[in-house]
N, C-alpha and C positions, 0 to 999 in steps of 0.2 A: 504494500500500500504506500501511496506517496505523503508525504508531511502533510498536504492538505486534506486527505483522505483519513488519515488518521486521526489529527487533528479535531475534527469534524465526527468523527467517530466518540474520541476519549468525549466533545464536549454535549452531547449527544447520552451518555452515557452518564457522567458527571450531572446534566439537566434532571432526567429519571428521580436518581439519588438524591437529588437535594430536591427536590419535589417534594418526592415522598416523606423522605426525613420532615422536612419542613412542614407538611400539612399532618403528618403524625404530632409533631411538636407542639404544635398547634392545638390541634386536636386533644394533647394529654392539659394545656394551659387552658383548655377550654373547661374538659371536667374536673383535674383538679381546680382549678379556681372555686369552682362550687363547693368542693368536698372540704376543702382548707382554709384557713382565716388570712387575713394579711400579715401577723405575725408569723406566722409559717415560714410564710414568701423572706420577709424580714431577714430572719434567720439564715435562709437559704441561701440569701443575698451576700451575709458576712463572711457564710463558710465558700461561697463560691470566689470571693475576692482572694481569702488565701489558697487554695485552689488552683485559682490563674496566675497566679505569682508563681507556684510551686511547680507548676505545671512547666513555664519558662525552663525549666532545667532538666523536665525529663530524659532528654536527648542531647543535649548542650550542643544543641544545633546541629550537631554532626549529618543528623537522616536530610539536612535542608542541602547541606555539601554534599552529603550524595547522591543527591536529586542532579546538582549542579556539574559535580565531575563525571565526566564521560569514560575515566578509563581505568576503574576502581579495578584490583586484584580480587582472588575469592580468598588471600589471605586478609589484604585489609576487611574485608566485607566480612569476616568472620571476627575479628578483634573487634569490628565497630560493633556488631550485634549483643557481644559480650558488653562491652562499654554501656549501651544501653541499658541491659539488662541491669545492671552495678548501679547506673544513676536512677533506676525505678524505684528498685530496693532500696537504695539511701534515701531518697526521699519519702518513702511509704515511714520509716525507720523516726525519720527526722520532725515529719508532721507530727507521729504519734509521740514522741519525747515533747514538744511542742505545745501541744493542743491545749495544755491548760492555761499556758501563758498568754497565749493568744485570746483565750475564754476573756483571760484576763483585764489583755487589753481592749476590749469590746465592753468590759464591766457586763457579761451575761456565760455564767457559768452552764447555761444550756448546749453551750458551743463545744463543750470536749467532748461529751461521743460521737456526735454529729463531727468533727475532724477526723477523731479516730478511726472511725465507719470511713470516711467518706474517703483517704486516703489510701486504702487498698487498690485505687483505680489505679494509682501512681507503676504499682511493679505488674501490674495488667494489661497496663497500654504497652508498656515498653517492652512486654515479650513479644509482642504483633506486632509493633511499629513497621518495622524496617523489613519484614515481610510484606507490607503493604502497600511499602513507599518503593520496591523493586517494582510492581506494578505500575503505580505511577508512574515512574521512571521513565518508561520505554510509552508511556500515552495506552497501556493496555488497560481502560478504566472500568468494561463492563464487568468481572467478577465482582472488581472493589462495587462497583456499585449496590451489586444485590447482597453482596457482604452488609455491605451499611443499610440498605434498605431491612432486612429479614431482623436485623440486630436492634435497628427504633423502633420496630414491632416489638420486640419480643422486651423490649427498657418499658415500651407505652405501655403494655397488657402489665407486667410487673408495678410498675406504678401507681397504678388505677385501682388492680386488686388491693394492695397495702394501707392504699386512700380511705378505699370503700371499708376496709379493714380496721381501721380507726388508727391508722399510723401516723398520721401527722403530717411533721416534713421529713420523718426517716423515711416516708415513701418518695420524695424526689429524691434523695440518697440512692434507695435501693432499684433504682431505675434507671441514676446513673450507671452503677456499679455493674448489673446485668447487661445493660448496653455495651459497655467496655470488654467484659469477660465475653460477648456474642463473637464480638468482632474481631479477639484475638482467637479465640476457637477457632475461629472459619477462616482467618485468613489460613492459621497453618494448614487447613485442611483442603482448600481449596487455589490458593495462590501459589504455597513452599515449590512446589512443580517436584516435590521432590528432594529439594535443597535443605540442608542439615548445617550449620554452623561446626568449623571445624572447634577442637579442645583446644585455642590456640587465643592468645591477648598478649599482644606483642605494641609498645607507646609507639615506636616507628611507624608502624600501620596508620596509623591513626594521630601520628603528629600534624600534620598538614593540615586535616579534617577540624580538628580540635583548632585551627586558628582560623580559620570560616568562620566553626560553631561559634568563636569567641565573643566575636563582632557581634552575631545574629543573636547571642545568647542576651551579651549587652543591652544590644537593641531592642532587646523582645521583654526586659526587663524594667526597660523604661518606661517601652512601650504599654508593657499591662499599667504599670504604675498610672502614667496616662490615662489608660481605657478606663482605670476601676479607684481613681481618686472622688468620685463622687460619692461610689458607695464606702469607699472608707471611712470620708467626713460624714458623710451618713450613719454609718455603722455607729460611729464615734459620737454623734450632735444631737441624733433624733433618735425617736423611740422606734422598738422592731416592726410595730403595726404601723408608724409612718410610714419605716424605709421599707416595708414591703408595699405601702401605694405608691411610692416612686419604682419600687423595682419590676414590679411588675409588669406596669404599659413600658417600660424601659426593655424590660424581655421580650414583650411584642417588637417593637423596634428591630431585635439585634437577630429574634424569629426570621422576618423579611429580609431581613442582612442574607443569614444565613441559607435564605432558599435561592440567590438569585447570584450572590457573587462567588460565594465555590465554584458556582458552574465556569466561571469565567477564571477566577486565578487561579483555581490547581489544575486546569491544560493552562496559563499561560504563563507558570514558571518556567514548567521544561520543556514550554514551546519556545518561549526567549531564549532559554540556555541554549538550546538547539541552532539557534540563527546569530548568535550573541554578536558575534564579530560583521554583522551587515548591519550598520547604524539604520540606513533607511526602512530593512525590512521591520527591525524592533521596534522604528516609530510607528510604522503601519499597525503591527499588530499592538502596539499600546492604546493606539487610537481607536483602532475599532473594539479593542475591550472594553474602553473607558464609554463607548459610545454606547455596547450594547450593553454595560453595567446601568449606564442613569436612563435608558431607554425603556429599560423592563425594570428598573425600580422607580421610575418617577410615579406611573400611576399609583403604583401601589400608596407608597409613602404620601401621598397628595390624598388620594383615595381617604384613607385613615385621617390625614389633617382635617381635610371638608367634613368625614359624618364620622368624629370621634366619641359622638355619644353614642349613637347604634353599633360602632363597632365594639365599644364599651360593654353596651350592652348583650348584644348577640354573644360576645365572645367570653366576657369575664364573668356578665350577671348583673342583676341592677345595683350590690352589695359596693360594688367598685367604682359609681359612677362620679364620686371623689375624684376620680384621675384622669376625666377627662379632658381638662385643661392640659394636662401634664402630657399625656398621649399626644394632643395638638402638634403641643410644643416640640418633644422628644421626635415627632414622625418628621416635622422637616429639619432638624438635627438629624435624622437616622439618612433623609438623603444626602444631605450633603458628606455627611461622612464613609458614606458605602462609594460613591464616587472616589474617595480617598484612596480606598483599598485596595484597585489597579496597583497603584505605585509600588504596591511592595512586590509583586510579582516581577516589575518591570527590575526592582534594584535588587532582586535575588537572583535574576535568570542572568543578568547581567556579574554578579559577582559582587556586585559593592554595597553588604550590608552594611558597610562601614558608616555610608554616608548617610544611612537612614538611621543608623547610630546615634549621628552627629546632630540629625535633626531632633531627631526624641529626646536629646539632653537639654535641647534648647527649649521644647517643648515642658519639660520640666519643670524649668525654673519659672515659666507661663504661670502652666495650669493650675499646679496647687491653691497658688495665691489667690488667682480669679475665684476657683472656687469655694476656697475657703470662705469666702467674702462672700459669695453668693449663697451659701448656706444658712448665712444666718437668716436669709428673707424664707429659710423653710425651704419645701419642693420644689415651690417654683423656680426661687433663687436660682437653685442648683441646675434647673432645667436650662433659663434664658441665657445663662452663665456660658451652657455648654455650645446654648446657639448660636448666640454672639461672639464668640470665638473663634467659631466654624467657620464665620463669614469672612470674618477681618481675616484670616490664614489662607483665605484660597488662592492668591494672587502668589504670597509668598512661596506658599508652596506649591507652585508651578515653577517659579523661580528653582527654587534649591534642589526640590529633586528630580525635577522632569525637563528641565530644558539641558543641562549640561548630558543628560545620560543617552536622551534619543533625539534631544533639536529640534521637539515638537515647539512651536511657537505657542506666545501666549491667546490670540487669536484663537486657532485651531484648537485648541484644547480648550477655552472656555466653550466655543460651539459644539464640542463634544460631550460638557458636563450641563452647561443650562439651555440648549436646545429642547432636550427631551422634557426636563421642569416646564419649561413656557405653553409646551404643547398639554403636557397633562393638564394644565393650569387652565389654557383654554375649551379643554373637552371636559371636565370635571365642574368647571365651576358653572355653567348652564344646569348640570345635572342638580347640584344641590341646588339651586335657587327656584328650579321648577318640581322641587318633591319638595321644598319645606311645610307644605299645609300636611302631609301623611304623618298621620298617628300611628300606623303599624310599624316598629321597626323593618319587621324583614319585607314587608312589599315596598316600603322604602328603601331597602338597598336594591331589592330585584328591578326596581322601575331603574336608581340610579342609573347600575351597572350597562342598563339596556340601552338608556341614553350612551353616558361615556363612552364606554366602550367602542362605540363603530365612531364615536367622533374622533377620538385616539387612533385609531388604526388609520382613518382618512384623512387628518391630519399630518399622521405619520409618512403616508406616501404620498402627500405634497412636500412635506419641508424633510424629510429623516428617510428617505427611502433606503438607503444603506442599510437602515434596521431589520426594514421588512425583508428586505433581501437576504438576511443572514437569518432570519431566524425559518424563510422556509425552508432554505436550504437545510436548516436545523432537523425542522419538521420533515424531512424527503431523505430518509435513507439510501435510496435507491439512485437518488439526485446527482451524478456526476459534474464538481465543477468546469467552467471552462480551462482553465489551467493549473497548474502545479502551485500556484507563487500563494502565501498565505496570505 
């Protein structure tokens, strides 16, 4: 198969899986919402911030360098697998020594079994890691797919039960944890091809790897720092039944993150890697990532801004309709941000995690402050805090990490990220002003949808037609393009 063929294949495949994933997720946020209180969420919120921080090191970036280098031994590939294996265990180890301190510093001593449970993912993920990321590797994405698909079933049905069961929030623990252990089963079971790690852990192997991971580890730890300073100071400022009405529609947010831009950066790491050394071809395919990234999330995230209270309601329950201001808020923060998310595929496939390093530090010394200061105004604070941030950084960060690496100009890439906004804007915002007399939640979104939707699409193939083009190619297996070139 040719690169484009492939290509088109892994993202094809990659769409499926983050579908499903995503509408199960969805799906479990729907009924537990009903089953669980906001305190639950709360909670959940705390113990997923350390979590994400922890999580930064499972790998210490190595499996991202593996992705990246093209011409790894089957002896380093056996030292790094070991390596792995060593930093799962450390940290499964390290949380559990941990957990109470941590309880500690939250001031809610509910937090040490819920750590101590929830850390066994740690030496779970990292025995299937790099069985999974050999897949990726090579753009073979459909097993990984139904790997991941069969495994958020099988976290959602574990979940729900535990829920219904009067488990609290150890049932989003235990649902993590079953999801995890699905998906390292199956990878060995159905990816290894065979393959067995030799008895062998040799530092030479894996010196070089280790100074990739260095950078990306850096980077990813700043990065969380970044991503999860709100619910810190939250964790920290507010009470647990506040921070679970912030964290919640905050989950919805990072929900639609997660259905629409996998699909696009995990084919277009080791698409980049693959072309790394032809600046034009990397800008091409930056551009058209980034385009069909805010192309297929602008409705959405607009969608949810325009009718926050029925998505409130339909989705969470009328118990939550506290947050739908916050939801508003949070959903056009969630696009601007998911547009963000291209860039890091662009500076791993390229090799220079360094430099997104170098951003996140700078980013650093930003964020905290902003929102420390925005928290005291409560949820909202914290929300307008995250928005207004977003806004004032997009220019810059066109600057610093995308114009030196591919020479996309500032022009062209702003028409790649708020082209698609303008147009949602224009086919959504008719819909809500001609249903606002509907008392019925859901025949008010059915009526919405029925409007937007065809205005979006015809919309799209006056001004965005590059979109539609890709995404039936998407839709058309069978579809052969007209050339090679990606």
């Amino acid at each position: 198969m040719t690169l484009k063929h492939r290509t088109f294949s892994a993202v094809r495949w990659t769409t499926a899986a983050a579908v499903v994933r995503a509408l199960v997720q969805l799906a479990q946020l729907a009924v537990l919402a009903r089953l669980l209180v906001p305190e639950d969420y709360g909670l959940m919120a705390m113990v997923a911030v350390v979590l994400g921080f922890a999580t930064v090191f499972t790998d210490m970036g190595v499996n991202s360098a593996y992705v990246q280098r093209q011409d790894v031994t089957p002896e380093q590939r056996s030292s790094l697998f070991w390596l792995n294996a060593s930093f799962g265990g450390g940290l499964t180890l390290l949380v559990l020594f941990c957990s109470s301190f941590i309880a500690g510093f939250f001031g809610d001593e509910r937090l040490t079994p819920l750590l101590m449970l929830a850390s066994i993912t740690f030496v779970v993920i990292a025995l299937g890691q790099q069985v999974k990321m050999t897949a990726e590797k090579t753009l073979d994405f459909r097993p990984v797919a139904l790997i991941e698909i069969t495994a958020a079933l099988v976290g959602f049905f574990a979940a729900v039960i535990a829920a219904y069961s009067g488990w609290g929030v150890y049932a989003l623990i235990l649902g993590a944890i079953v999801n995890a252990t699905a998906v390292t089963v199956m990878a060995w079971l159905f990816l290894a091809r065979g393959w067995r790690p030799m008895w062998r852990f040799q530092y030479s192997d894996v010196r070089s790897f280790l100074g990739f991971g260095g950078a990306l580890v850096g980077n990813n730890i700043v990065n969380e720092f970044n991503r999860s300073i709100d619910l810190l100071l939250g964790g920290r400022m507010l009470a647990a039944s506040a921070l679970g009405l912030y964290s919640l529609p905050r989950q919805v947010v990072f929900q639609i993150q997660g259905l629409v831009n996998p699909i696009i950066t995990r084919v277009g790491f080791p698409l980049i890697a693959q072309v790394q050394g032809d600046i034009p071809k990397v800008r091409s395919i930056y551009l058209k990532t980034l385009n069909m990234t805010a192309a297929t999330n602008a409705p959405l995230y607009l969608g949810i801004a325009f009718f926050a209270p029925e998505v409130v309601t339909i989705m969470l329950g009328e118990k939550w309709l506290a947050a739908t201001d916050l939801l508003r808020l949070l959903a056009i923060w969630g696009f601007l941000r998911s547009t963000g998310n291209p860039v890091g595929s662009l500076l791993l496939g390229m090799g220079r995690a360094d430099l997104e390093l170098k951003w996140n530090l700078a980013m650093l010394c930003l964020v905290p402050p902003l929102l420390w200061m925005g928290s005291h105004y409560g949820t909202l604070g914290l929300a307008w805090s995250l928005l207004g941030f977003t806004v004032v950084m997009f220019i810059p960060g066109w600057y610093v990490l995308v114009r030196p690496i591919c020479k996309a100009g500032l022009l062209e890439y702003s028409i790649a990220t708020l082209r698609p906004l303008l147009i949602a804007v224009m086919a959504i915002a008719p819909a809500h002003y001609l249903t606002l007399a509907m008392t019925n939640v859901y025949l008010h979104m059915i009526v919405a949808v029925l409007i937007s939707a065809p205005l979006y699409m015809g919309l799209s193939f006056l001004l965005n037609r590059e979109w539609l083009v890709a995404m039936r190619q998407l839709a058309s297996p069978g579809r052969t393009p007209k050339n090679n070139t990606v």
